[in-house]
C-alpha positions as CSV (number, residue, x, y, z in Angstrom):
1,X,0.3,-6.2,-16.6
2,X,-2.0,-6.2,-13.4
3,X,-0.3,-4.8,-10.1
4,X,0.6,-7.0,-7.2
5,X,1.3,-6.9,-3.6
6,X,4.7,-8.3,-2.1
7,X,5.3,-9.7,0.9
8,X,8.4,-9.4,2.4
9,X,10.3,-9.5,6.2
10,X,12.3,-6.8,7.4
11,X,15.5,-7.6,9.4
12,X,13.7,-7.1,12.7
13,X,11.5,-9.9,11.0
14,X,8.3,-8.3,11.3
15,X,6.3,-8.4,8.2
16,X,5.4,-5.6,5.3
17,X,3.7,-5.6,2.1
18,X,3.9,-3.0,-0.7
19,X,1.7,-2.4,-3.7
20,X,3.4,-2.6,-6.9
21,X,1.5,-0.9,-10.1
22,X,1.9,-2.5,-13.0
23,X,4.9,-1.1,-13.9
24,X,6.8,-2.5,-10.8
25,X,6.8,1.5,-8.9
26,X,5.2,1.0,-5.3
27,X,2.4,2.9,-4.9
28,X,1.7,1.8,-1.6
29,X,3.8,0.3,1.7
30,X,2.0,-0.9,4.8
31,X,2.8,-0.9,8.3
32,X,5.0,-3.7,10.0
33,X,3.5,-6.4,11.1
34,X,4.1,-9.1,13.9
35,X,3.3,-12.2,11.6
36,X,2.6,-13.1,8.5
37,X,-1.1,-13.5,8.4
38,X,-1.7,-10.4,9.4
39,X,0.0,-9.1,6.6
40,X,-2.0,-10.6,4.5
41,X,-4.9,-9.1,6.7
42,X,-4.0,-6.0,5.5
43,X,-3.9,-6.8,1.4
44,X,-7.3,-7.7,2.1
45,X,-8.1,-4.6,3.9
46,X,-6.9,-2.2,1.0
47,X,-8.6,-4.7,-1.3
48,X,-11.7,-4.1,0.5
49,X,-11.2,-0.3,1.3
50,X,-8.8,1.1,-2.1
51,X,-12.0,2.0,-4.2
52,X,-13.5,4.2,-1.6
53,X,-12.2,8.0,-2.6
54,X,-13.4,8.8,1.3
55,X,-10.7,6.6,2.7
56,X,-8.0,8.5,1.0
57,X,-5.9,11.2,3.5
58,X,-4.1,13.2,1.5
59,X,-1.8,15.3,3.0
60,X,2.0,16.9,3.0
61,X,5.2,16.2,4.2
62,X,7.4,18.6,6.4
63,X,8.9,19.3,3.8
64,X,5.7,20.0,1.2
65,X,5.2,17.4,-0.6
66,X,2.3,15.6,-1.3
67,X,1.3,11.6,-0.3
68,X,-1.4,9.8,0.8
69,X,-2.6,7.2,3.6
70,X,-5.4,4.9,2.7
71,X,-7.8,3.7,6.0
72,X,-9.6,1.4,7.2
73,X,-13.0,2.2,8.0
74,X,-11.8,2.0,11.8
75,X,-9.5,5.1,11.1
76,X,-6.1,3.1,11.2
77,X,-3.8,3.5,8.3
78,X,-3.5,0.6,6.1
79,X,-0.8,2.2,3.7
80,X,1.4,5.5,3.0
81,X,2.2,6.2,-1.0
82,X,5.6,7.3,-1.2
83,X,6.3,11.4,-1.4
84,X,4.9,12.7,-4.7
85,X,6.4,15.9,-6.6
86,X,2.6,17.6,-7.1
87,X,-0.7,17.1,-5.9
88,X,-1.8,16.2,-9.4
89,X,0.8,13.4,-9.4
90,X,-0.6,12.4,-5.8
91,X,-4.0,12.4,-6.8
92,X,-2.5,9.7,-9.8
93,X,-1.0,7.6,-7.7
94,X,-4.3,7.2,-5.5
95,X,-5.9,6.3,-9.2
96,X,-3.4,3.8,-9.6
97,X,-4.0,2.1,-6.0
98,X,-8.0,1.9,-7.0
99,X,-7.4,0.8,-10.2
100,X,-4.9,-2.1,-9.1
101,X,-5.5,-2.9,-6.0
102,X,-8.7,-5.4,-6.3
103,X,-7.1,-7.4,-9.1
104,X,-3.5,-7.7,-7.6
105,X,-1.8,-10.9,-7.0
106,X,0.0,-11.4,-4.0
107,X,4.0,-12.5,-4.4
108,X,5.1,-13.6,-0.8
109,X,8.7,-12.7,-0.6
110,X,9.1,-14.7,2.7
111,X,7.9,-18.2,2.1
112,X,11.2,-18.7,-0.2
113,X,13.4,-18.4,3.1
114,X,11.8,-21.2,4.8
């Protein structure tokens, strides 16, 4: 099973996305945005950007642990992993966002409330 991005609307209804591996665990959320299509902007921004290891930030938490943020190659964030317990299991979670990121369907979450 190939990962996917979802679509969805938070209560503020701005728009998010998050990458699912193919396992269903999110390995990547996005920023909020104001509509819908730029959303799906962004998919195609970490499409386009997920296989380039130099886009990868990886960094810690205040608390120490590890995550990532994937960029654009303007600089601005395109996604945040979720906290990881090691660097080793960081560093496999950025794997998991080049390896299902080009390939990923996209589910949107918010046409069904239409």
């Amino acid at each position: 099973m190939s990962g996917k991005f979802v679509i969805d609307k938070a209560r503020n209804g701005q728009f998010y996305f998050n990458l699912r591996a193919g396992n269903g665990e999110p390995i990547l959320k996005s920023e909020m945005y104001v509509t819908r299509a730029s959303a799906e902007h962004g998919i195609a921004s970490v499409k386009t950007n997920a296989l380039l290891d130099e886009r990868y930030e990886r960094k810690t938490d205040k608390s120490g642990a590890p995550y990532f943020n994937l960029k654009a190659g303007n600089h601005e964030i395109i996604g945040v992993s979720e906290s990881y317990s090691s660097t080793s299991a960081r560093d496999a979670g950025i794997e998991s966002v080049k390896k299902n990121a080009a390939d990923a369907v996209t589910q949107d979450n918010t046409k069904v409330h239409e």
